[in-house]
Each structure stands twice: as C-alpha cells, then as structure tokens.
mmCIF file of the C-alpha atoms, coordinates in Angstrom:
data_MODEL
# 
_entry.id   MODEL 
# 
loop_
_atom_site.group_PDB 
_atom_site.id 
_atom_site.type_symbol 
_atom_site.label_atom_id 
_atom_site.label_alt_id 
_atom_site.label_comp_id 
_atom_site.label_asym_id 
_atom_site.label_entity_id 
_atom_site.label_seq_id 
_atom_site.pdbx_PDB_ins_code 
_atom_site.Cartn_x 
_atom_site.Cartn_y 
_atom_site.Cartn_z 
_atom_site.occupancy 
_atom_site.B_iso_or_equiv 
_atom_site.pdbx_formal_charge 
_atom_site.auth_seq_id 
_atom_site.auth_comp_id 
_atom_site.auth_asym_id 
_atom_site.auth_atom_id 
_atom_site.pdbx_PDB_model_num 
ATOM 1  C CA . UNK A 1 1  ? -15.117 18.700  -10.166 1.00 0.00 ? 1  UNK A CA 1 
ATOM 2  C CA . UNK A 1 2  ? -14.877 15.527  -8.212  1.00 0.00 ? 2  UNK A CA 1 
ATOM 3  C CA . UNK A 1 3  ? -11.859 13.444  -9.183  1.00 0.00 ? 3  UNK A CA 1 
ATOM 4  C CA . UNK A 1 4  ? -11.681 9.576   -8.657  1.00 0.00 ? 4  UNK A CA 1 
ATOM 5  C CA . UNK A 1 5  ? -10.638 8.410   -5.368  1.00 0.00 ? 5  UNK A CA 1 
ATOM 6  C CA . UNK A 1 6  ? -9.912  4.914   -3.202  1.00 0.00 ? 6  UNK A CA 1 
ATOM 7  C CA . UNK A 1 7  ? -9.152  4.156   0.304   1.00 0.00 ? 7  UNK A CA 1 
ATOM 8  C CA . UNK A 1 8  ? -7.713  0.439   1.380   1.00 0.00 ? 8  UNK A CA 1 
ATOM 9  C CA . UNK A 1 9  ? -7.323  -0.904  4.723   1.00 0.00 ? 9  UNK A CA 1 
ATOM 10 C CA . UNK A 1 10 ? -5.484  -3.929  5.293   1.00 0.00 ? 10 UNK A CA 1 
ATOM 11 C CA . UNK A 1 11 ? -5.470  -5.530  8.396   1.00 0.00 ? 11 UNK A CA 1 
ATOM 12 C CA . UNK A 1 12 ? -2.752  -8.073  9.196   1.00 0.00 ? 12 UNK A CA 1 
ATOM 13 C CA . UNK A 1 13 ? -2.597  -10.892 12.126  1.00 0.00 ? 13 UNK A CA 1 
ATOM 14 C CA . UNK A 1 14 ? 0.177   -8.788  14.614  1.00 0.00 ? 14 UNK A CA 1 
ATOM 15 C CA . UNK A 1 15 ? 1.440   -5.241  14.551  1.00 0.00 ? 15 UNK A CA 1 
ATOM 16 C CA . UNK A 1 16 ? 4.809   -6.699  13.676  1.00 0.00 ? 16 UNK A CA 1 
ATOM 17 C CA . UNK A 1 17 ? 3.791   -8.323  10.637  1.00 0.00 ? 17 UNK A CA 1 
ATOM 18 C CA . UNK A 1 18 ? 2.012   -4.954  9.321   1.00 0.00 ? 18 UNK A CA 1 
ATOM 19 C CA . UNK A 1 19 ? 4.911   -2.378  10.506  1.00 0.00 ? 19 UNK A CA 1 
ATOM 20 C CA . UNK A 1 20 ? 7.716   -5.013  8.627   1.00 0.00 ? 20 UNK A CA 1 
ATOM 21 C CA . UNK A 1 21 ? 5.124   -4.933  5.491   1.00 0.00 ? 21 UNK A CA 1 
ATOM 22 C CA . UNK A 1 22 ? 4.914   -1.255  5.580   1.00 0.00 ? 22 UNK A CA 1 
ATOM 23 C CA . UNK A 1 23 ? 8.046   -0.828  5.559   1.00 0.00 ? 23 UNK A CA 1 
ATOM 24 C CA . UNK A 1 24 ? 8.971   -2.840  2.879   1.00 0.00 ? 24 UNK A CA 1 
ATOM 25 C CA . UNK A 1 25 ? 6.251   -1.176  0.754   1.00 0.00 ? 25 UNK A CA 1 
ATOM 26 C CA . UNK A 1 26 ? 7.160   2.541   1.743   1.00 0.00 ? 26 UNK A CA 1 
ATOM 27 C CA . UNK A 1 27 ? 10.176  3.301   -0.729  1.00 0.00 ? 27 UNK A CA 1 
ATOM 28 C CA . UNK A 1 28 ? 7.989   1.988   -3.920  1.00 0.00 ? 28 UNK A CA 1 
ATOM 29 C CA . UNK A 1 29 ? 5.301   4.263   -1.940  1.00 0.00 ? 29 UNK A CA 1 
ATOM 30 C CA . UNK A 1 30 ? 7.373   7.278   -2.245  1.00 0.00 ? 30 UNK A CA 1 
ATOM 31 C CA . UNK A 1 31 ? 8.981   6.578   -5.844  1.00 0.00 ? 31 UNK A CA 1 
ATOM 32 C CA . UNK A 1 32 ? 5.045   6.718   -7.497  1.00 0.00 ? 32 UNK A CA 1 
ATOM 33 C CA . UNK A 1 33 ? 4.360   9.769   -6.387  1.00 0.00 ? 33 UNK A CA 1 
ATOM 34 C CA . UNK A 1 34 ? 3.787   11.070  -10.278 1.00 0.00 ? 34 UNK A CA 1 
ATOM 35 C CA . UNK A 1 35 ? 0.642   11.338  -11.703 1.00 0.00 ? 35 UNK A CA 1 
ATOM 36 C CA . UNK A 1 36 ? -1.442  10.253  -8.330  1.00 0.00 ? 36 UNK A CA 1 
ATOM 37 C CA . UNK A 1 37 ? -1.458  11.315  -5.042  1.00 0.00 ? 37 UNK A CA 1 
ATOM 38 C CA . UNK A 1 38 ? -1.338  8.634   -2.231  1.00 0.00 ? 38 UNK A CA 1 
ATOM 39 C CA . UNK A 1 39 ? -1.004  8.436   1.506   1.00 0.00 ? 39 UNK A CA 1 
ATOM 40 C CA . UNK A 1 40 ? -0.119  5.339   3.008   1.00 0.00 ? 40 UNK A CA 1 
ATOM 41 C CA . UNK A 1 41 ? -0.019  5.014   6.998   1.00 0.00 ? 41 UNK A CA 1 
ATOM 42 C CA . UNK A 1 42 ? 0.174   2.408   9.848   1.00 0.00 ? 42 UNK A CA 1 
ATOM 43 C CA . UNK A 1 43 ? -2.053  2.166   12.200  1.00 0.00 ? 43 UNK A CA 1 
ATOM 44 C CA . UNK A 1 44 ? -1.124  -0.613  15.003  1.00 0.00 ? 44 UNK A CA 1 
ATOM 45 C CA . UNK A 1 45 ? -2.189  -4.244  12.883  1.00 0.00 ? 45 UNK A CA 1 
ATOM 46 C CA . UNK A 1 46 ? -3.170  -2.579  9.755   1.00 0.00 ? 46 UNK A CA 1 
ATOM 47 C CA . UNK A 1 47 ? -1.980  -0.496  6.737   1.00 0.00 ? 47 UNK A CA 1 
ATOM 48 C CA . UNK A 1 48 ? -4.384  2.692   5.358   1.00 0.00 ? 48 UNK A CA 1 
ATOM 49 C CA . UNK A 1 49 ? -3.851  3.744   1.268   1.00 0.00 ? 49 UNK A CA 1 
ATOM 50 C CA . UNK A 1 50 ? -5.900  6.372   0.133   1.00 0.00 ? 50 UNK A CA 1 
ATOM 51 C CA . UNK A 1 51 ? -5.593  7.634   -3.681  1.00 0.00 ? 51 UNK A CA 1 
ATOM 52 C CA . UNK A 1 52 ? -6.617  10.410  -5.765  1.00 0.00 ? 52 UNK A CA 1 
ATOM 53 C CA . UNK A 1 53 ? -5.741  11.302  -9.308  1.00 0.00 ? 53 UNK A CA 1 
ATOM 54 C CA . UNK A 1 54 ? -7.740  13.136  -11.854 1.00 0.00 ? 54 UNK A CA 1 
ATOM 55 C CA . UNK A 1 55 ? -7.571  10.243  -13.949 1.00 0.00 ? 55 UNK A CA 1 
ATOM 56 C CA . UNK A 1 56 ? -9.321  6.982   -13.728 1.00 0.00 ? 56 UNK A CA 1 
ATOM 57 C CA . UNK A 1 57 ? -7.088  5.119   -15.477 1.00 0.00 ? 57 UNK A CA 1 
ATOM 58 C CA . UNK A 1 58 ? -3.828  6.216   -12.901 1.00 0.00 ? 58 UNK A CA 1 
ATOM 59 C CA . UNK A 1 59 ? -6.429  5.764   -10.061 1.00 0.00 ? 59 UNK A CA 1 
ATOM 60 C CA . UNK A 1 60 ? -6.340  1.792   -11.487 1.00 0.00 ? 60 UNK A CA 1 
ATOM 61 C CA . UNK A 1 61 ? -2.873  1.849   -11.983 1.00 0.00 ? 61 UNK A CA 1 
ATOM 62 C CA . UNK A 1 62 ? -1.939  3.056   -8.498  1.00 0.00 ? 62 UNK A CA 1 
ATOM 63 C CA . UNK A 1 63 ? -4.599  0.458   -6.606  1.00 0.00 ? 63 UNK A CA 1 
ATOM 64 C CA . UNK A 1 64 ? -3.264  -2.548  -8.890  1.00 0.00 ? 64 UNK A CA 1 
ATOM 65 C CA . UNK A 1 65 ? 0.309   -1.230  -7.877  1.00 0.00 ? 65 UNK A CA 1 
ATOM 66 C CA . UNK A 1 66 ? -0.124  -1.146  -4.223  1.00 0.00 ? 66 UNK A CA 1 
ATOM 67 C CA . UNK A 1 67 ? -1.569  -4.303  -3.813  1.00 0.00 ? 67 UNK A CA 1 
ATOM 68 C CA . UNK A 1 68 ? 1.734   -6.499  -5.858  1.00 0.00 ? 68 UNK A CA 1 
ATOM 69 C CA . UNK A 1 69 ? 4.221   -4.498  -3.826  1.00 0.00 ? 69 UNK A CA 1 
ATOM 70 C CA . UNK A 1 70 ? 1.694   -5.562  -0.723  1.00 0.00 ? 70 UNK A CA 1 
ATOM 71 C CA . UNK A 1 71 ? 1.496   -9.365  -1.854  1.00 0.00 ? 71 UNK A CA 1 
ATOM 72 C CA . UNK A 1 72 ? 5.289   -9.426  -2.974  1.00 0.00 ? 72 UNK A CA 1 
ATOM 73 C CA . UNK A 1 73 ? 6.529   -8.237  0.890   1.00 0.00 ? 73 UNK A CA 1 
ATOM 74 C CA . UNK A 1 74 ? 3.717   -10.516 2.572   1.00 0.00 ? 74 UNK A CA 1 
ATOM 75 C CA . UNK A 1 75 ? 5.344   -13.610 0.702   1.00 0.00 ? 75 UNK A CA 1 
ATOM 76 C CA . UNK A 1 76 ? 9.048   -11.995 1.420   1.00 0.00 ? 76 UNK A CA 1 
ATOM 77 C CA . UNK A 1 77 ? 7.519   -12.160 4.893   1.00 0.00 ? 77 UNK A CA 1 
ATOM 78 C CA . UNK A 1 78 ? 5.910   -15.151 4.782   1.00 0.00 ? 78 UNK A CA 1 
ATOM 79 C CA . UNK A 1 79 ? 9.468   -16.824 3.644   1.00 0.00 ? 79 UNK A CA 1 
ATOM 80 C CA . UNK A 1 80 ? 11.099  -15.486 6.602   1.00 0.00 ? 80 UNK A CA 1 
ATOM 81 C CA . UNK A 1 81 ? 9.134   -15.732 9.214   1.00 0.00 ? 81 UNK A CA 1 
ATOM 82 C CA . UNK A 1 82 ? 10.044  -18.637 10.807  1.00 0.00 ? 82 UNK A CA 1 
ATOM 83 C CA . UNK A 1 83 ? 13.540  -17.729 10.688  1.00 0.00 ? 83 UNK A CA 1 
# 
C-alpha cells in the first residue's frame, strides 16, 4: 500500500534567517507528532519537511500546519530584524 506523502523545501535569503526560523518552528514540529510522521531538517539557507500519514486528510492538515507556524516565525523575524 502506498500512503500519501509531501516533501517542502524552503529556501530563505541567509543561513541565519533559516536556522532562527527553524528553530522557532521545531517545538510545534515535535508537539504534532500524532497521527503523521514528519521530518523537518536544516540544511545551510533552507528548511526540508517531508510527511507521511496513511491518511490524506492528516497529510493536508500537517502541510497547512507547517506552513502558518513557517509564516508566523518569518513575520516574528521579519519584526525583529532590524533590531
């Protein structure tokens, strides 16, 4: 049986910027770890999210999930960058 799966790479302007998003994201990361199965790594300017559940409908959940925690700590960033 193949079960539903999704890989996202996001690639940020520095290293910095991606490590400090990472970060950020990593305890909500580790908290979801229910009904899906996700690994999320850095890599130097970019963060890698791959997904698999045996339900579509999780699968969504988890993808939609990742990417607010993502845009919530870019715009945390992006409020305190220039600080």
């Amino acid at each position: 049986m193949t079960y539903p799966k999704f890989t996202l790479k996001l690639t940020f302007e520095t290293p910095k910027k991606a490590r400090i998003i990472y970060e950020s994201a990593y305890p909500e990361h580790v908290a979801s770890q229910v009904r899906s199965k996700c690994k999320m790594d850095l890599f130097e300017n970019s963060i890698i999210i791959s997904c698999i559940s045996d339900e579509l409908s999780i699968l969504k959940a988890s993808i939609y999930s990742y990417i607010r925690w993502i845009k919530v700590a870019e715009s945390i960033y992006k409020l305190t960058e220039d600080e």
